[in-house]
C-alpha positions in Angstrom: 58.6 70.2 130.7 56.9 67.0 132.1 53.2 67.4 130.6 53.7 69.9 128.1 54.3 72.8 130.7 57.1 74.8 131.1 57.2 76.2 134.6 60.3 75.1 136.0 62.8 75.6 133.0 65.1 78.6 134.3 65.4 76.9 137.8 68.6 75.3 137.2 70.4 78.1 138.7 68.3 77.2 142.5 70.4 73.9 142.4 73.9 75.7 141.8 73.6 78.8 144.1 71.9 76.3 146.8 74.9 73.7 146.3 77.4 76.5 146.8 75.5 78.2 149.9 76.0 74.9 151.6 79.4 73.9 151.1 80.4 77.2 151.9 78.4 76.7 155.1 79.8 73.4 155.8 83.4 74.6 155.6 82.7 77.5 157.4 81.6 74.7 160.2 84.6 73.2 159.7 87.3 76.1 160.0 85.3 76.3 163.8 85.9 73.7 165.3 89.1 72.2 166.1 91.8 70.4 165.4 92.5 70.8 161.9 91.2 74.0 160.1 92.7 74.0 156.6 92.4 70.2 155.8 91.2 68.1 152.9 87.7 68.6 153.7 87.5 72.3 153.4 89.3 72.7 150.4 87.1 70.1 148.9 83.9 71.9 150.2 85.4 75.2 149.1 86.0 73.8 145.4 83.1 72.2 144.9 81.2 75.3 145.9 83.2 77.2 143.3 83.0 74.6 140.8 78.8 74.8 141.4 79.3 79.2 141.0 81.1 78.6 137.6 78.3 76.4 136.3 76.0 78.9 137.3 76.1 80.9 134.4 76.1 78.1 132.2 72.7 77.1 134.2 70.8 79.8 131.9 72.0 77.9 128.8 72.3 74.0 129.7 69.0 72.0 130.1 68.0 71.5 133.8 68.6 67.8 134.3 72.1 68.2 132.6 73.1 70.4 135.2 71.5 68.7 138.2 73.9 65.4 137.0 76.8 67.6 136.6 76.1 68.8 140.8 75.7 65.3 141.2 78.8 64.4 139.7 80.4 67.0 141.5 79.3 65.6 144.8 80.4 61.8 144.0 83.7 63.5 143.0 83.9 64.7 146.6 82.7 61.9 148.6 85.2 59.6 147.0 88.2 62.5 147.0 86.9 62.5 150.9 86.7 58.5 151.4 90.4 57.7 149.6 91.8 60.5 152.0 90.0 59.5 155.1 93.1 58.4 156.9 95.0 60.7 155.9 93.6 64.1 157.7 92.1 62.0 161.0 92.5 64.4 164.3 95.8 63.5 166.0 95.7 61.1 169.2 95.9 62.9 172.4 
């Protein structure tokens, strides 16, 4: 697009499968190791990543930049879902 050429138009869909290989990854790392498996974090990794397969579809159809905002949205979303909850899901004292 930048220049007059078109190489990189149907590459949306890289961002949203890449998006959902590593949060899937990254809860995976979290459900191994201890304390808490099943806390805030995962299911925020775990929803994101879904949220980035449904608008992988729609990556075939919406313009590139649109949908690298919309993952970046997604990821703000998450940082500030995991920032507010913080000290909420902290490991218990020993």
């Amino acid at each position: 697009e930048a220049g007059g050429e078109e190489k990189y138009t149907d590459v949306a869909w890289v961002f949203c499968a890449g998006l959902a290989l590593c949060m899937v990854a990254l809860a995976a790392i979290h459900l191994a190791a201890p304390p808490q498996p099943l806390d805030v974090d995962v299911w925020l990794r775990v929803g994101t990543a879904a949220a980035a397969l449904v608008l992988l579809p729609l990556s075939f159809a919406l313009p590139g930049l649109l949908v690298v905002w919309l993952l970046a949205g997604l990821l703000a979303a998450q940082v500030v879902v995991e920032v507010a909850t913080h000290e909420r899901h902290t490991a218990p004292a020993a």
